[in-house]
N, C-alpha and C positions, 0 to 999 in steps of 0.2 A: 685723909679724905682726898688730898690729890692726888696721892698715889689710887685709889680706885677709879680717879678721872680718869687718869691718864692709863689703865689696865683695860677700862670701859673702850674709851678711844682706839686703843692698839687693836683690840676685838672686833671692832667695829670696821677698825680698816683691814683686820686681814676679812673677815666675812665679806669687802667689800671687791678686796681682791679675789676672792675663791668664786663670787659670782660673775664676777668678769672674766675668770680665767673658764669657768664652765661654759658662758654664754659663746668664748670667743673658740671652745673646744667643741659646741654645739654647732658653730659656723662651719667647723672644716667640714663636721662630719658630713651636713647637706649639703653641705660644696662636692665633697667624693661621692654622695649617691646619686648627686644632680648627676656630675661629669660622667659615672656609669652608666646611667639609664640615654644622656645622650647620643652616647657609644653603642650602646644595643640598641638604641634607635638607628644610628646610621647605620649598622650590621645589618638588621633586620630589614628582610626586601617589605615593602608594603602591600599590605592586606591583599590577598587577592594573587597578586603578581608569582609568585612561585606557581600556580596552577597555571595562569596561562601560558610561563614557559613549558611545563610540563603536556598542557595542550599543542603548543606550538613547534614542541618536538616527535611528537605523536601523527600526525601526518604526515611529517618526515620520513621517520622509519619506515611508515607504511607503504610512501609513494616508490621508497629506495628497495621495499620488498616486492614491489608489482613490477618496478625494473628489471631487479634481480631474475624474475620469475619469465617476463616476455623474454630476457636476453635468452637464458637456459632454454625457451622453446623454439627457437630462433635457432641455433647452433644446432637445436635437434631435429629440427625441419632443414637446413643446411647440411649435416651429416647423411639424413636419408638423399636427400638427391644426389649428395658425393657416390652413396654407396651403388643408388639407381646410373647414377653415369658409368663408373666402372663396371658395374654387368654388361651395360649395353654396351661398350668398348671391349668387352672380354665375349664374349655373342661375337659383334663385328669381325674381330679378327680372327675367331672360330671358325667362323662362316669364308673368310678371305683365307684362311689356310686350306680349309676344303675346297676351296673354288680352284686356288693353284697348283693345288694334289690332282684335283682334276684336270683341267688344261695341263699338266705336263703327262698324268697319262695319257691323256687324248692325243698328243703330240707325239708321245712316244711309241702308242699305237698307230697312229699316221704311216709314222715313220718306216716302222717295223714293219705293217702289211702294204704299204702304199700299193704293191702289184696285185692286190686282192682282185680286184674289177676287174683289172685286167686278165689275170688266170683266169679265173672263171668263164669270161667270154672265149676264151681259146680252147676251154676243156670239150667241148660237143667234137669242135676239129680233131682232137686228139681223139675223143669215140671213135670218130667216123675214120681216122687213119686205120686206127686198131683193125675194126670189122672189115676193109678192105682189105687190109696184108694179111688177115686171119683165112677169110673166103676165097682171097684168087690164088690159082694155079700158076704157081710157077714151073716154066716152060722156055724154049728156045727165044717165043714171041715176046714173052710179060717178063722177064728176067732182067734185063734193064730197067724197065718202067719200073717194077718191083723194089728193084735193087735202089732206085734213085727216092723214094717214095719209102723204104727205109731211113736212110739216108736225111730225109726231109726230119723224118717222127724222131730218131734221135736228136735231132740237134733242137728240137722243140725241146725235148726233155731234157736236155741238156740248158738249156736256155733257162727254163724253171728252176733246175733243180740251185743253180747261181743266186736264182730270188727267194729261197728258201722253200722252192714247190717239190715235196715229192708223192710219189702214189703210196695206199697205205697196202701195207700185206696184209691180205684177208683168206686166200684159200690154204685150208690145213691148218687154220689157228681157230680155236677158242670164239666164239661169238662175244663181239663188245660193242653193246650199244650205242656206248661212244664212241666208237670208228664206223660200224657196221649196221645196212640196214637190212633186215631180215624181208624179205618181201615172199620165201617160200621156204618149207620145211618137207626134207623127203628120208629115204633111209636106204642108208652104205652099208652094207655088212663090213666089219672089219676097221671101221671109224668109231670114234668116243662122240656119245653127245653132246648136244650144242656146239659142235666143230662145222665151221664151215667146208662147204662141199663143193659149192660153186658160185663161181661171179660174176653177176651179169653186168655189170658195169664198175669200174676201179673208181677209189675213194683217192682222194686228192687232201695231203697237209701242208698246210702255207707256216713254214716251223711250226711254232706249236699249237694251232689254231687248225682245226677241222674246216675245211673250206666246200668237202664234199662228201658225205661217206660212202662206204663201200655199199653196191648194193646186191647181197647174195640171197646165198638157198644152203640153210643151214639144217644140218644130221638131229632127226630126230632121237 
């Protein structure tokens, strides 16, 4: 009978330890769920707060996409006026290359006929020489006068012909409107047409510039 005590007893205190060794296996357990769930508490942003960052990045991009967007029309508005300046620099010096194309022709024609005006005004003199040694009678009397009034008219032509003045050849050539001015038409037997016939006044070139032309009477 004491051996049943004392078998009762042993039972008694292992049951007594098996519930204390469960209660005290029951403690960690909520001790490790507490500790996790505290953990995913501080992980976890609070309610709400993930959208407002999500908002608060969201204006962001958008103000960084109206930047992006003025900058790119900015540059393209800057680009046109670059390319608007260079035409009108590339115009400019277009315009300033033809300007000093010009003034040096101008200069160089100066140059070249400067005696124009002045030919010209001598050429009537030189008519009036012509028709005088053509008309007078040389004779004992007019033979000096003559001879010296020669004399004069070559050294005019001569004088010219240094500035680049000479008379054009028109009688017995070809009729050229550009040398030649037709003022009558008559008929040679023994001539080719449109040859001139006759001159009634000599055409004058200042080098290669017609300063006067011939004025004839050209072979029908």
């Amino acid at each position: 009978m004491a051996d049943e005590q004392n078998k009762r007893a042993s039972e008694e205190v292992k049951d007594e330890q098996k519930r204390a060794s469960d209660e005290v296996k029951e403690g960690q357990i909520e001790s490790v769920f507490a500790e996790e769930k505290d953990t995913e508490n501080q992980q976890a942003p609070p309610e709400g707060e993930g959208n407002g960052a999500e908002k608060a990045e969201k204006p962001e991009t958008e103000n960084a996409a109206e930047e992006l967007k003025k900058a790119k029309e900015e540059i393209e508005k800057l680009r046109n006026e670059l390319d608007q300046a260079e035409n009108r620099y590339l115009r400019l010096r277009a315009d300033f290359d033809n300007y000093r194309r010009r003034v040096n022709l101008d200069r160089e024609a100066a140059e070249k006929y400067r005696a124009q005006d002045l030919i010209v005004n001598l050429l009537p003199a030189l008519d009036n020489f012509e028709r005088a040694l053509s008309m007078a009678e040389k004779n004992e009397h007019t033979a000096q006068l003559l001879d010296g009034m020669e004399m004069v008219y070559r050294s005019i032509l001569e004088a010219l012909k240094k500035e680049g003045a000479e008379p054009i050849e028109a009688l017995g050539k070809e009729f050229d409107p550009h040398y030649h001015q037709a003022i009558m038409q008559g008929q040679e037997e023994g001539t080719a047409s449109n040859v001139v016939i006759e001159e009634f006044q000599k055409g004058y070139m200042l080098k290669d510039r017609v300063i006067r032309p011939s004025m004839v009477k050209v072979n029908e």
